[in-house]
N, C-alpha and C positions, 0 to 999 in steps of 0.2 A: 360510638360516633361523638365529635367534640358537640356542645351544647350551646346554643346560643342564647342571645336575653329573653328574644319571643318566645323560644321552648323553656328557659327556668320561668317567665310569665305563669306558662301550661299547669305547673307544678303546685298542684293544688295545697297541696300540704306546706308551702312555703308561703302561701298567704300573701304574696308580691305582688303590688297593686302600681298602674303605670301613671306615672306622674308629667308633667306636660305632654307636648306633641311630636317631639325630637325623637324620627326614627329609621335616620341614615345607618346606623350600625344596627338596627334591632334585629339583622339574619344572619350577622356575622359571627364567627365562632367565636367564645371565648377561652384565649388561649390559657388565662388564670387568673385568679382571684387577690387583688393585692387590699387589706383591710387597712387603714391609716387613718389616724389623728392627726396628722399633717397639716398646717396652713398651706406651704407650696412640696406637693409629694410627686412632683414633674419629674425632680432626678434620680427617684427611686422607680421610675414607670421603665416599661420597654416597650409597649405597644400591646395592645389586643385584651388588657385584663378587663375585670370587672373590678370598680372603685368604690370597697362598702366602707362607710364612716359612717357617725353619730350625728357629726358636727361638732366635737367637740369645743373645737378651738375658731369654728366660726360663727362668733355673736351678731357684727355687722353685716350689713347688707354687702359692702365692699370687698369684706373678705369673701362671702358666701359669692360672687361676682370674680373674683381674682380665684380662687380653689377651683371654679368651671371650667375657666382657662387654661389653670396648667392641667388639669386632667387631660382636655379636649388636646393640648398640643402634645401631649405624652401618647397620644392615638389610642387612648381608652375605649372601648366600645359601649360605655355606659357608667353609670353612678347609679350604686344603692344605699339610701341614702335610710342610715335606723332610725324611726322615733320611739318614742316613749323616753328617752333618757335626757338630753338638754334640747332636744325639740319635739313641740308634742305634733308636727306636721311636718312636708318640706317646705322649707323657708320658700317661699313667693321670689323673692329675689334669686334665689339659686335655679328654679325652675325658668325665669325667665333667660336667664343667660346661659340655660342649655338651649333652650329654643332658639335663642341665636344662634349658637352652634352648632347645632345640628345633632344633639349631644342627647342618646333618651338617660333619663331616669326614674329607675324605681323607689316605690314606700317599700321599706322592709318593717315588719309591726315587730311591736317591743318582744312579741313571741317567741318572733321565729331569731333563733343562734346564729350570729355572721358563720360558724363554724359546719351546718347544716348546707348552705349553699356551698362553701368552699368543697366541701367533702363530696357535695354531687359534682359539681364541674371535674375534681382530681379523679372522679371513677368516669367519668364521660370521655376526659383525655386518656386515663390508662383503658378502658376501652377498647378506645379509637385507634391507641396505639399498639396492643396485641392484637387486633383486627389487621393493620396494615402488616405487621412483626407474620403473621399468619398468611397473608396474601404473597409477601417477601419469600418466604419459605417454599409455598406450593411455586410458586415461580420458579426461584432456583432445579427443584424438582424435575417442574414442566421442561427446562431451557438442558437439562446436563441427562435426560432421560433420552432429548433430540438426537445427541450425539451416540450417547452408549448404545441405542437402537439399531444404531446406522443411517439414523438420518442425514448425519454430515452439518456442514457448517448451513447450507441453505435452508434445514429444517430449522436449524435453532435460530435462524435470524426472522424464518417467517412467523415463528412463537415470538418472538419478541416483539416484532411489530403488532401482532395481534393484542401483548401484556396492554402496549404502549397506546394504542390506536392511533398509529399513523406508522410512514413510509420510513422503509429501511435502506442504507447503501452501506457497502461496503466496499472499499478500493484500495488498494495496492501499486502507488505511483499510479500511473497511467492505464490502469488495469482498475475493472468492473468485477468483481469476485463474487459478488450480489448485486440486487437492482429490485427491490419491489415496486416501481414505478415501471409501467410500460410505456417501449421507445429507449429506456435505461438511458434517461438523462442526467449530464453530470451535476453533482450539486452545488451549491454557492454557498456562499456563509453569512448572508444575509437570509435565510429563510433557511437553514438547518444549523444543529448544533453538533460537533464534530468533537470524537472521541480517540484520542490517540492506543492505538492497541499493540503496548510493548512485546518484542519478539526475541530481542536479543541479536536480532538477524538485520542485512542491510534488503530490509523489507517494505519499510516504512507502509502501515496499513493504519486504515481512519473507519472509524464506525460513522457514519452520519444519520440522524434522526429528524426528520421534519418537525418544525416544530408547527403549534404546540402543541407540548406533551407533556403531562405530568409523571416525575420519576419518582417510586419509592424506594431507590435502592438497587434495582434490580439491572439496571447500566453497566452499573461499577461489575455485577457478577457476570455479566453477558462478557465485559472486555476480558475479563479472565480464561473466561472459556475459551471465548474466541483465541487470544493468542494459547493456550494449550494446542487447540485444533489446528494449526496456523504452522505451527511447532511437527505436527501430525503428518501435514500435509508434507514439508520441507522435507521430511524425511522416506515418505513414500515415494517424492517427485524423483528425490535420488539416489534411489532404489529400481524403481523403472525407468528413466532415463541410463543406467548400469546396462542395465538387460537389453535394452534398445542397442543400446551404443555395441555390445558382443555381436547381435547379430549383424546390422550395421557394417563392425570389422572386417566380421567374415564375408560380405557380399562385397565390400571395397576390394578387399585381399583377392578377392576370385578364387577363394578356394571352396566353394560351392559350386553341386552342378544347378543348371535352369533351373532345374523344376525344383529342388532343393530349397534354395535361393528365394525364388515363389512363393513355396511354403511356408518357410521362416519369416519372409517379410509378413506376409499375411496375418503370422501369429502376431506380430505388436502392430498392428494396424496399417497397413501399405498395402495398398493394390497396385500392385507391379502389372498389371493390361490397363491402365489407366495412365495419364501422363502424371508425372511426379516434378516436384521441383525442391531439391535442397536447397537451404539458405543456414548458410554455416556464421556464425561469431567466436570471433576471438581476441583474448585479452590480455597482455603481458599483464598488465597491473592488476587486473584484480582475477585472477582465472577461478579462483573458488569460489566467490560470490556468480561468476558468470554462469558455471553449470548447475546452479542449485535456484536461479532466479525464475520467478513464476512469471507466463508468457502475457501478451496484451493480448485483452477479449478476442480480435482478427485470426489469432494464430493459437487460439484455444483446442480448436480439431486438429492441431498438426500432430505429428509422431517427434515426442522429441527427444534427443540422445545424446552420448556423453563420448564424443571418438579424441581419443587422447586426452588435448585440453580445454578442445572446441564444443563449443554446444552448436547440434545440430537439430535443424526442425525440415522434417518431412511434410511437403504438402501435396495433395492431389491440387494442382491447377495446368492449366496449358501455356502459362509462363507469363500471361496477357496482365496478372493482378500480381507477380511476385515480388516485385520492387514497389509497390505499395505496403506490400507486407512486412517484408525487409524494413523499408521506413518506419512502419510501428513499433519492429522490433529493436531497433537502433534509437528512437526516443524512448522507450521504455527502458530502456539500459541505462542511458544518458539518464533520466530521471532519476533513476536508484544509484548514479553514480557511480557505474561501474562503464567503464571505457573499453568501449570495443570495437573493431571491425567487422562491417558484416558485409558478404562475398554472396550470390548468387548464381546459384547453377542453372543450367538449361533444363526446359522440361522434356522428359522424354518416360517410355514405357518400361517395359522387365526388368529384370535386376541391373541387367548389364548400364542398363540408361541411369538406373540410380547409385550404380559407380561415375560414369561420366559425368551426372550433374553434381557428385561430390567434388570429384578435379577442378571442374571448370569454378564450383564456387570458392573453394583452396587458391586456388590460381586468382582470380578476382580479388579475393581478401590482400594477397599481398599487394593488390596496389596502392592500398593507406588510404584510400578515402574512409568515409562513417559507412557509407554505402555505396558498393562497388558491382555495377552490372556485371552479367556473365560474359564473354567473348567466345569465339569458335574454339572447339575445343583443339588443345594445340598438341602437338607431336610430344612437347614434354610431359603433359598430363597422361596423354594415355599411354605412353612408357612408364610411367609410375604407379598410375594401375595395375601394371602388372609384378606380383612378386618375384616372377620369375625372372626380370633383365635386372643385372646387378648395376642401376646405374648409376648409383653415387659412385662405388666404386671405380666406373669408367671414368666418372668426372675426376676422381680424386687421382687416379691415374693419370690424364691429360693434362691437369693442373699445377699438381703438387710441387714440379720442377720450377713452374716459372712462382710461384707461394716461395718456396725455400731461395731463388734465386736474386726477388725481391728482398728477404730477409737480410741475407749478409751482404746486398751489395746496395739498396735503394733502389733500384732500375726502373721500377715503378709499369714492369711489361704487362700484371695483370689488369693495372688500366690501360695500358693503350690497346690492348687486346680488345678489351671491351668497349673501348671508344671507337674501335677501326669495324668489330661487328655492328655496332649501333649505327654505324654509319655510312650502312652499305658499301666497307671494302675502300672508303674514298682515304687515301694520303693527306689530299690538302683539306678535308675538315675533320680530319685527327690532328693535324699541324696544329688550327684556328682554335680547336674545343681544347688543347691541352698546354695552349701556345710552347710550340715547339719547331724547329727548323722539320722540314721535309724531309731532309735525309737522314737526322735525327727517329725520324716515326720511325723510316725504312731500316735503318739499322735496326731499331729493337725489335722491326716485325723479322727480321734474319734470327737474333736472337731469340726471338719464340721458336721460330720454325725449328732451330739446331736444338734447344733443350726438349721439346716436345716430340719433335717428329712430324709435326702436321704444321704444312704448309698453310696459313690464314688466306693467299692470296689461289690455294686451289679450293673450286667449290664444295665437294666433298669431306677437305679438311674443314673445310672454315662450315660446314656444318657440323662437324663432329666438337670444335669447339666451341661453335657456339651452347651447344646442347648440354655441354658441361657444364659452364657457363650456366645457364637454365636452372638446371640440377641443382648446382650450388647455391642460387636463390633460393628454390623452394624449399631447398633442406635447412638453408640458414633458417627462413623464417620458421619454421617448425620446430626446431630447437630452442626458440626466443621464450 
């Protein structure tokens, strides 16, 4: 342990006897021993030593007055002051102007060697300091044994706070990864000190420790750990999130029976006789940071999976809380910067319902908002459930004539096609929406009809294109 003046006092064998009444520093450690003959030895101080001199060089009572001062502003923790050699006492003057200051000092007798104390203080601090070098150690031990155990990130953060005695958070953007404070309130930075924990990843995570706390070191090896295990986790998440998404497939695809279906969901956690609700995201710009990002604390129990390039999260609810969820998981994305749509499905039971709230959430995402409620599930959706109706290719069929007819000639019929369905069938607000003569519409809708074969103005035709139509949205966006 470092030694302070009261305990070299103690040290019988060093004969140091206290001289005035100045004893603001007398429990304070002394960080070292600086010995000088100095008249002003201020600019050779750093703070905390002990000041042994003779006196050499101070005969006057002025100097012996001026040498108190620069010690006392150098943050000295005391003067020992040798006699027997040019003084046989300490000067009266010198004493008095540590008493002002608040400055103790000791007699050191002609005996005792400046080199005798020096050499106690240098084994006090190397001590102190394989002591802490020691404590450092079994730490590291304690905090990287958390992990190799299986304790995971939550053990080694609870040792930590224990090393540290006080409260631990760790978060992840808008996400709570840890929380030793209960209720898991967020922290501030006025009353915690915040640790940046490099991943490599677009993860951005912060250690925060309440203060106060004293650190010996052992922070800087917690941040290491932690992003190793950080690193750990990124890689497990998408690893099962893999495995989710296959079975997932398979229950979207319908090439499962019921009970099958039941099964398999059940292995990665889905109760299929429970209501379920998918909430699917997706993201042209950044789709690899999308499936590999960790969820906000809300959507922690979800099931979540990797189907194409969407990240999807299975939750049991009855549909009452799903767009609150969706919201956390659409700022938590936005926080980490990665830009995505997120689509919500209906909640419903058995497999077949967590094919339907798949569609319906697909379906929603293309409408482009951050967060897109579900709608009733539409005739296009559950034609696409199934693998068995080929119906791009229907679409592509229906289409393709007036696609190529557009090409070499401008005709521009797959908008007014789509203008004249949007508009329930009406001539004069396809005219208005496309500003075009009346007869103008009417000719190009003849020209649909001759290249296609489906009449827009008979109902059943003008369903079969609209549904192409359909088709060809959601397959656009899915290519994106």
């Amino acid at each position: 342990m470092a030694i302070s003046l009261a305990a070299l006092l103690g040290v019988q064998s060093l004969k140091l006897v206290k001289s005035g009444l100045a004893e603001t520093t007398w429990h304070q450690d002394i960080h070292w021993v600086a010995v000088t003959e100095q008249e002003d030895p201020q600019r050779f101080l750093n703070g905390g030593e002990l000041v042994l001199t003779t006196g050499m060089r101070l005969k006057s009572a002025p100097d012996q007055r001026r040498f108190v001062r620069q010690v006392q502003r150098a943050g000295a923790v005391g003067i020992g002051f040798g006699i027997g050699l040019t003084h046989d006492a300490v000067p009266p003057a010198l004493i008095a102007e540590a008493n002002r200051w608040g400055l103790p000092v000791v007699e050191v007798p002609y005996e005792t060697p400046f080199i005798a104390i020096t050499k106690l203080v240098a084994d006090a601090q190397s001590a102190d300091h394989y002591a802490k070098l020691e404590r450092l150690i079994a730490g590291h031990q304690i905090l990287a044994r958390a992990l190799l155990t299986g304790g995971g990130l939550s053990e080694l953060l609870k040792n930590l706070g224990s090393m540290l005695r006080t409260d631990i958070i760790l978060t992840q953007f808008t996400a709570q990864l840890y929380n030793s404070v209960a209720g898991n309130p967020a922290p501030t930075a006025d009353t915690w000190a915040s640790y940046p924990i490099p991943t490599g990843r677009r993860d951005a995570c912060t250690l925060w420790v309440r203060q106060p706390f004293e650190d010996s070191g052992i922070v800087g090896y917690a941040q290491n750990l932690i992003s190793v295990e950080l690193n750990n986790m990124v890689k497990q998440r998408q690893a099962q999130r893999a495995l989710s998404g296959q079975v997932l497939e398979d229950v979207i695809h319908g090439t499962l029976e019921s009970s099958e279906a039941a099964r398999r969901l059940a292995g990665i956690g889905i109760n299929s006789t429970r209501k379920s609700v998918v909430i699917l995201a997706e993201s042209a710009a950044h789709p690899k940071q999308l499936v590999s990002s960790s969820m906000p604390r809300p959507l922690e129990h979800g099931v979540t999976a990797v189907v194409g390039k969407d990240l999807i999260v299975v939750v049991q609810d009855d549909g009452s809380g799903a767009a609150a969820l969706a919201k956390h998981l659409s700022d938590h994305l936005a926080e980490a910067g990665i830009h995505a749509t997120i689509g919500i499905g209906g909640a419903y039971t058995k497999p077949n319902g967590v094919r339907w709230s798949y569609f319906e959430a697909r379906d929603a995402a293309s409408h482009g908002l951050p967060v897109n409620e579900p709608e009733r599930l539409s005739l296009t959706s559950l034609l696409l459930a199934s693998e068995d109706v080929p119906l791009a290719d229907m679409a592509n069929e229906s289409l393709n004539p007036l696609r190529n007819f557009d090409a070499l000639h401008g005709a521009e019929l797959m908008a007014t096609l789509e203008s004249y369905l949007n508009n329930n069938g009406s001539v004069a607000a396809v005219a208005e929406e496309l500003t075009l003569h009346r007869n103008t519409v009417r000719y190009r809708l003849a020209q649909i009809t001759e290249l296609t074969g489906y009449d827009p103005a008979q109902t059943q035709d003008r369903v079969q294109l609209w549904l192409a139509l359909a088709v060809q949205r959601l397959n656009q966006r899915q290519q994106r």
